[in-house]
Steps between C-alpha positions, in 0.01 A plus 500: 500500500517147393694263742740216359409257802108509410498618135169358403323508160266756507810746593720347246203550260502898621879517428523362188228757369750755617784363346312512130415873579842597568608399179213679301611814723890472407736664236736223446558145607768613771254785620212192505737274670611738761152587584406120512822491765386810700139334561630179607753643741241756641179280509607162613556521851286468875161687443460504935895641570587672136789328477616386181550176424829543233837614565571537148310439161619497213428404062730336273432475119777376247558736245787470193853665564489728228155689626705545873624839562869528499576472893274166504703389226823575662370222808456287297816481311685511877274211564663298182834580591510826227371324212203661316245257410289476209256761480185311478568330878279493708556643875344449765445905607358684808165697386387637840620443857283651805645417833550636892832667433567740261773391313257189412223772290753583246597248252803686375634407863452160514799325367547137479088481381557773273471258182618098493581331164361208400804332300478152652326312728847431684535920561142570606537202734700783706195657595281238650213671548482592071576185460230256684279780380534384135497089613142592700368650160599219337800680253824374406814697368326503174201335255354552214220722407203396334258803419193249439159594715521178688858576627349786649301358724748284592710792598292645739426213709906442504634839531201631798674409786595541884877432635432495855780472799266406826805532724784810373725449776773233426341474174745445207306662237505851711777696463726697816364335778692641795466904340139459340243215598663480886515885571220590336259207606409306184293224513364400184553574156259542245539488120221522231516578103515380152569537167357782297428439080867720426636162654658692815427376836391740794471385889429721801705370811330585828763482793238423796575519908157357511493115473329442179281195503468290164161566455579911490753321227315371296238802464781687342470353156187713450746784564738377271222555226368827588851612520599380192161680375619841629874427309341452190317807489864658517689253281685572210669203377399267243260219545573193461274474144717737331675370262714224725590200336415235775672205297823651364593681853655319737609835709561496871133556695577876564662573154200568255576784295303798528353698201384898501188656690286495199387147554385574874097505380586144355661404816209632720260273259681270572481529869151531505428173305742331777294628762140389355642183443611469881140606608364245257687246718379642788170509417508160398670416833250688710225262278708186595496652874102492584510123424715474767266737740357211639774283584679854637189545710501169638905539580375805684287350703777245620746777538204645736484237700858474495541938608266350753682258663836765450279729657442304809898391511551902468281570795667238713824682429356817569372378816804362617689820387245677715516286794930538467492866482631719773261818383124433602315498143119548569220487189140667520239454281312809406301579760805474747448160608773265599590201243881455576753550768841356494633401882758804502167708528459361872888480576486883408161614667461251771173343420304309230345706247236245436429481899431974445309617247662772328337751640561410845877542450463887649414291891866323491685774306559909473555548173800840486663708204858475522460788800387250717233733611241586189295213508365337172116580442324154343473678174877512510626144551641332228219236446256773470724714282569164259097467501456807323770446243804612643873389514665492787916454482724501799288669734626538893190393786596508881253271666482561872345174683174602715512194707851494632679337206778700344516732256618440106633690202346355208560581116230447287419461117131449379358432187162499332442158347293573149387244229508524128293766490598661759251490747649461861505134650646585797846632682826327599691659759888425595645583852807486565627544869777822517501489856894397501550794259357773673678337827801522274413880407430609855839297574678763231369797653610398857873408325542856376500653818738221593762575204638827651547278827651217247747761354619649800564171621658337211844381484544621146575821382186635390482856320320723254700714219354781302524537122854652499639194704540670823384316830151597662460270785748265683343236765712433775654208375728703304652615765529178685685348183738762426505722821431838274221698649224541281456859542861546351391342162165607475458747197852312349553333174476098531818445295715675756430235766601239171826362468716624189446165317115506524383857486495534105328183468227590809431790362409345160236290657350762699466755210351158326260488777388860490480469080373189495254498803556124587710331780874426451732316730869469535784498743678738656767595732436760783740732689515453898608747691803321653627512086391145417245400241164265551373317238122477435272387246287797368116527415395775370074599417410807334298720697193639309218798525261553273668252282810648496841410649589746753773303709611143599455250784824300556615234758808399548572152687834322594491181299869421624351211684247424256738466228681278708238230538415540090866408427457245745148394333659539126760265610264246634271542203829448284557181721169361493482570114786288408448227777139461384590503099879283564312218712403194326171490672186653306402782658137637388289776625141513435200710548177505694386342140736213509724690218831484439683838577860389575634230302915403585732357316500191747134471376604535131734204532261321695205509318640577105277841478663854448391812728301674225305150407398453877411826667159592514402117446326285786749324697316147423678494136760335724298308728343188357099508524456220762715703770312834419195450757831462790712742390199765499394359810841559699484839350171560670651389817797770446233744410328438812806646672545813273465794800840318632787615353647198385381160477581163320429141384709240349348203296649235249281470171607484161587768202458496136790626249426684172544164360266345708712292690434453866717515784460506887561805671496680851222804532515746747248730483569857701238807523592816566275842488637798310332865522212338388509190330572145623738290320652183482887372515515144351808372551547125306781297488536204279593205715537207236832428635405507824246276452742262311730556814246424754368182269884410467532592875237277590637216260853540645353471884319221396787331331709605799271317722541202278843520470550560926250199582682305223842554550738255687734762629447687815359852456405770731477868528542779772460833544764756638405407866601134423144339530416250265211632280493158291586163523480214196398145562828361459683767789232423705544121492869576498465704828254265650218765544179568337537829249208654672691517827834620388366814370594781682746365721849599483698271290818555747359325753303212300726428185808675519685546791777776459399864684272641307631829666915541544551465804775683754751205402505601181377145335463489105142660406290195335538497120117552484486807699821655282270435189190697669748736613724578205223411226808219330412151430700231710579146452599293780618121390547364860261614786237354736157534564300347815197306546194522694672198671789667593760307242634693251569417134799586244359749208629742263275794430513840267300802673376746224362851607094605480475832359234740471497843308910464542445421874599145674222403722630132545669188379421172329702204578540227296644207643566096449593238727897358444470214745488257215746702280730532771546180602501366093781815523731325753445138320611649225813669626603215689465303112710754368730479813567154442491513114799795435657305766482187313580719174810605651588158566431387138689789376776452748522102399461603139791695507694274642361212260604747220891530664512144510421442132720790396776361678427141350501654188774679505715227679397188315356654141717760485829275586360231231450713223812647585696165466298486200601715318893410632426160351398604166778753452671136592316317238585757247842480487559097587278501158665735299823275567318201309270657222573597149530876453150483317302317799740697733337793417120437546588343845623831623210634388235259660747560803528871526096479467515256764695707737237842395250301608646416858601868532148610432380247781767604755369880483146366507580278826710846611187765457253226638690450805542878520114487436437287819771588728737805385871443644524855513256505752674294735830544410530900457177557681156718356682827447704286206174297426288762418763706279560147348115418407457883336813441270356129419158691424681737262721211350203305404216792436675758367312730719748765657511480910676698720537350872594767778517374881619670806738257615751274334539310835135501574468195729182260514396219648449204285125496524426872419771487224346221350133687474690827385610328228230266340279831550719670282553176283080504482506923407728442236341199331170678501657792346634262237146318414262820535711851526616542176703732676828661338661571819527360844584636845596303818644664811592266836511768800577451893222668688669446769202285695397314125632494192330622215477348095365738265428357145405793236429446132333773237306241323157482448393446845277220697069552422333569841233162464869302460606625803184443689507106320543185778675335179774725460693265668872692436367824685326281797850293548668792556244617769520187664862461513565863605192408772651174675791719589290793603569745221274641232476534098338817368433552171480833290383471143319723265404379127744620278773648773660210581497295868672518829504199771664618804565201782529659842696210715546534847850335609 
């Protein structure tokens, strides 16, 4: 046999003679190629185990449609959807298959394989494998032909060639991973072939669960000629000389026609002139070689030296694999002398070899069979046995110590060490210390006499049944769980102790058990005596003699309990599932290898990568490289700390996204040990914002600070005990104190004198306690503070509450001292005290300046143009007396214009004097007045307003009837300038302690910023006039609804 992983030349040399006999020895060019295929699958494989190398080997040739037999034609038509092709295409077809199972040594069976054709380049790219096969010869979907001598030459260095898959598993030019190359344990696939002179290609695919290495590879092209050698013998196409047109055809590469048998002898000649001209080549290239002897013997020195050096690196390995073995490894040379010893040899034995000679071994040790009483003659031990030529596998020594040391069981393989040609060098020999086992085996023996102790004593229901199903054997714990006595149900059927519901289905499984002869479980519900049921969880072992089923072993247990606590552990699993994938946090698990196994969706929004990208990569893809020496050193420390159940760090580094963006983060780092492995929880949390907070936290404190040493108000805080936890400059200079000593101290007793407590009077709680108290902010315009001194001060203050996490844990008072404003405050109100009183004179003298001059007017203008106008009706008619008819008339005229004129001043003297001092007003009083002014405001506006009062004999003093009515006067002007209003409402009512004047219009109201301006001087006259007699003028106005002023006049 010829192994894959070594194939070397001399053996390839050996096989390729066979192949070129196998094709002199064949009937056809299927028989040839299905012997070829038998060989390969036979004789590649280990020559020292016999196993074969190949799962499955098999040869492809392409051969035209029309010479396919009718059911290979029929696949390939369901391959192109039904349609025939033309009969000259060529197919890719199945000529032998020889594999491990059967189905793959019959090539009517195979099925996808059976035959693939080659229309286009785009359809055989759906078999990857055919197709990289024709890009490593060098072919494309079609060329032309060219039958000169030179081409070919050229066409056996391109079409001799190896498609070679190092690594089939994953591979996407190997087909059905998970049901071929995984289950049946490909490793490497291996095509060779070529083109033969009929223009069809043939390859052999070798499907290898050997690792083939690229030098094996590359050996095969010498098989791709001999088997090409062995086809041809067979081969019944046309050659490529006969008769083809090279430059006219411009057919696909595996559509040459084919022409009848009688030009096979041409097509053989053909061959044969192919083939000297290759060996020409060679010959020539073997010439061209021995120049290059020299150089290739100086190379080999240098690779020499360099197998040297490798050498010496592979026996430092060695050693150090020696020296970390736990099996004591000890070498001989031929005459049984010591050269190596690993240090397991003296853990084992209990002394130096090197410090015994071999044959001194027999003073410290007994050397037993596995008796432990037929001692080993020297002829017998191992070393002596591997002397002579002997192998030694596996083979059990009890070495009794003869100085008080104890006794070992020691397993022991020995080899004879031979060179080239064969001659013995020497002997290794492996022990390996069984002691534990056999412990382990004496530890069985003593346990079976234990398990009929065990089953008595269990508390499950323990029993045997024969093959019919009936019971055997009860142990007593049947009768403990359902009160039955055993000897009442011994010789019964099982299913009668069942409940209705699961005796059909338990007797299913334990018929399965019986036919089957493997365990079965289920549950079941048992029968108690007192007519309830017990439910158990049944396991159920065949019971076999002489390989035969004769009976089962079943136990039932209660798992009521135990399928308690699973609920109880689903629903926690359940709970920890969705808490760990619904938190924001990236949650990772990783392995003893620093691997990702768990990968959460926190950690896919974290770091940008998906589950299936991440798992099974190292955990520093997220970790940038300059925190990778600290992160695997905190591990270590966790490590350290694996025999505890639980353990964990916490450290702030910084991650990497997919886009390579860094962040900072929080690591903590937990370990915890499964069955057997030890794995790592990595918690991470990105903490940008926090980081931002804390910087912003920092910035705010700081800007606080500046802001509290800064500030010119008062400010202090306390916590809900009423001690001062801080204290600005300018409170502290207030107070008197220094800010260091006010902290705290109760502010009660320093700065604010009210109870902190209520006391048993009942006295008002302090506004500052209320806010620490009720959590509301308070503002407090007029209070008092005291200082160190003992005086106190006039302040207003607002209190705000301190919360944490919703919680008030104190107060911060903000406060500034009023001395100053207060007594500017009482300056000013005595100013305005003595200014509305002065107003009120004005007004009052006013008024009466205005009844003077109305009375003047009316008395002496009023009386003059009154005799006026007497004197020119006069005029009129003394002249009328003396004048011609003519003149007569235009002195009338001039006259009665005249007297127009006087009329027109009278009623302007009459409305000014009504203007300054109404008559009405005094004479009928301000009932009269008021409904006089809102028909004079209709008269002259033409703006309809209704007047409604309470009383028609409201009375009122002079004064207050006097501001009653200019107010209204003022309301009704500024409706005239600004309203625009189309109707006008004014009511007069007796409130019985005041009077109320209510002016409404619906025009387009008053803007807020006029109401709010000093220089509306109407509004502010009414205020002050309604204010020197104690009342007050509100205004209601809305843009676009119209305005109300309402005077409220106390009487």
């Amino acid at each position: 046999m010829y192994s894959l992983a070594r194939f070397s030349l001399l053996e390839m040399t050996e096989c390729s003679a066979v192949l070129r006999q196998l094709g002199e020895q064949s009937s056809s060019l299927q028989d040839a190629a299905s012997r070829a295929v038998d060989y390969l699958f036979r004789t590649l494989g280990n020559p020292d185990t016999g196993a074969r190398d190949c799962v499955l080997v098999r040869c492809f040739k392409t051969v035209s449609y029309n010479r396919l037999n009718p059911m290979t034609q029929q696949r390939v038509r369901e391959q192109l959807g039904g349609i025939a092709p033309f009969p000259d295409l060529k197919c890719f077809t199945l000529m032998a298959t020889a594999g491990e199972e059967a189905e793959w040594n019959q090539v009517e069976r195979s099925h996808r394989y059976r035959a693939i054709p080659m229309v286009s380049a785009d359809f055989v790219k759906q078999f990857p494998m055919f197709s990289q096969l024709l890009h490593q010869f060098g072919l494309s979907s079609s060329f032309d032909v060219a039958p000169e001598g030179e081409w070919l030459v050229d066409l056996e260095e391109k079409t001799y060639n190896v498609f070679y898959v190092p690594d089939a598993v994953g591979s996407p030019y190997v087909p059905v991973q998970e049901g071929f190359v995984l289950k049946y344990g490909v490793k490497s696939v291996l095509c060779f072939g070529g083109m033969l002179p009929s223009r069809d290609l043939f390859v052999v695919v070798l499907f290898s669960r050997t690792p083939v290495p690229r030098d094996t590879a590359a050996l095969c092209k010498s098989l791709a000629l001999s088997l090409k050698t062995s086809l041809l013998a067979c081969d019944e196409t046309v050659p490529l000389e006969a008769g083809v047109d090279a430059h006219s055809s411009s057919a696909p590469v595996f559509g040459a026609p084919e022409q009848g048998a009688g030009l096979r002898h041409q097509s053989r000649l053909a061959v044969a002139e192919q083939l000297l001209r290759v060996y020409e080549n060679a010959v020539r290239t073997q010439s061209a070689g021995i120049a290059q002897a020299k150089q290739a013997l100086w190379e080999r020195a240098n690779a020499l030296e360099r197998s040297e050096q490798a050498l010496s690196e592979q026996t430092r390995i060695v050693n150090s694999v020696l020296r970390s073995m736990g099996d004591g490894v000890v070498v001989t040379d031929a005459e049984g002398q010591l050269v190596v010893a690993n240090p397991a040899v003296e853990s084992i034995l209990g002394f130096s070899p090197f410090d015994i000679p071999l044959t001194a071994w027999a003073e410290r040790y007994e050397f037993f069979h596995a008796d432990t009483v037929t001692p080993f003659g020297q002829d017998e031990w191992p070393l002596a046995r591997a002397l002579r030529g002997e192998k030694i596998d596996w083979l059990e020594v009890y070495l009794r110590a003869s100085q008080g040391m104890p006794g070992r069981w020691i397993s022991i393989n020995a080899r004879p060490i031979k060179d080239e040609a064969g001659v013995l060098s020497g002997t290794v020999v492996v022990f390996h210390d069984i002691t534990w086992l056999k412990r382990a085996q004496d530890a069985l023996f003593e346990s079976e006499y234990r398990f009929r102790s065990l089953v008595e004593g269990a508390r499950d229901i323990i029993f045997t049944l024969s093959a019919d199903i009936t019971i055997t054997s009860l142990n007593p714990a049947f009768e403990t769980v359902t009160n039955w006595s055993r000897s009442q149900w011994m010789g019964e059927p099982l299913v009668a102790l069942l409940h209705p519901d699961d005796a059909g289905f338990c007797q299913d499984v334990l018929q399965a058990i019986l036919e089957r002869g493997a365990p079965l479980t289920c549950s079941m519900q048992i029968s108690t005596k007192q007519g309830g049921y017990v439910t158990g969880e049944f396991v159920g072992t065949p019971q076999m003699r002489q390989g035969r089923v004769i009976g089962v072993l079943g136990i039932i247990r209660d798992v009521t309990e135990r399928r308690r606590i699973e609920d109880a552990l689903r629903v926690s699993e359940e709970r920890l599932r969705s808490i760990v994938q619904s938190t924001k946090d990236a949650i990772v698990l990783v392995n003893a290898l620093m691997k990702v196994a768990f990968w959460n969706k926190g950690a896919e929004a974290t770091f940008g990568y998906s589950a299936e990208e991440i798992i099974g990569q190292p955990v520093t893809m997220i970790i940038p490289e300059r925190y990778h020496e600290e992160l695997e050193r905190n591990v270590q420390r966790v490590r350290l700390f694996e025999r505890v159940q639980l353990t964990s760090r916490t450290l702030e580094l910084f991650g990497r996204r997919k886009d390579g963006g860094e962040f900072p983060l929080e690591l903590s780092v937990t370990s915890w040990k499964g069955k057997s492995d030890l794995f790592f929880t990595i918690i991470m949390r990105d903490i940008s914002e926090r980081r931002s907070a804390e910087e912003e936290l920092d910035r705010l404190h700081h800007h606080n600070q500046v802001v509290l040493n800064s500030a010119g108000e008062g400010i202090y805080g306390i916590d809900r005990d009423g001690r001062l936890t801080f204290v600005n400059p300018a409170a502290a200079k207030m107070f008197g104190w220094e800010a260091e000593a006010l902290i705290g101290q109760p502010f009660s007793t320093l700065v604010h004198r009210p109870d902190f407590r209520e006391g048993a009077s009942g006295e008002r709680l302090s506004p500052i306690v209320e806010t620490i108290q009720g959590g509301e902010i308070r503002e407090e315009a007029d209070s008092r503070f005291w200082r160190r001194d003992g005086t106190s001060f006039p302040v207003e203050y607002v209190s705000t509450p301190i919360r944490e996490r919703g919680d008030i844990v104190g107060a911060v008072v903000v406060f500034k001292d009023t001395t100053d404003r207060k007594r500017a405050e009482e300056q000013l109100q005595d100013s305005l005290r003595r200014l509305r009183k002065l107003s009120g004179r004005m007004e009052g003298i006013r008024e009466e300046e205005r009844g003077r001059i109305a009375r003047e007017l009316h008395d002496e203008l009023g009386v003059g143009l009154t005799c006026l106008k007497i004197d020119l009706s006069r005029l009129g008619g003394l002249l009328g007396e003396r004048l011609e008819p003519r003149d007569r008339a235009k002195v009338d005229e001039k006259i009665r214009g005249m007297k127009e004129q006087v009329d027109s001043t009278i009623t302007s003297v009459q409305r000014i004097v009504a203007e300054l001092r109404p008559g009405v007003l005094d004479d009928l009083g301000l009932v009269a007045a008021i409904e006089w002014q809102c028909r004079d405001f209709q008269r002259r506006t033409g703006v309809a307003c209704h007047c409604t009062v309470s009383h028609e004999d409201l009375r009122v003093d002079p004064e207050h009837a006097t501001a009653v009515f200019r107010i209204c006067q003022e309301a009704l002007t500024n409706v005239t300038r600004h309203a625009q209003a189309t109707e006008v409402h004014v009511r007069l009512e007796d409130q019985g302690g005041g009077l109320l004047l209510q002016v409404s219009d619906n025009g387009r109201g008053i803007p807020s910023d006029r109401l709010a301006d000093a220089r509306s001087f109407g509004l502010l006259g009414m205020r002050e006039r309604a204010g020197l007699l104690g009342g007050d003028v509100q205004i209601e106005t809305k843009e676009g609804s119209g305005t109300t002023i309402a005077l409220q006049l106390p009487r």
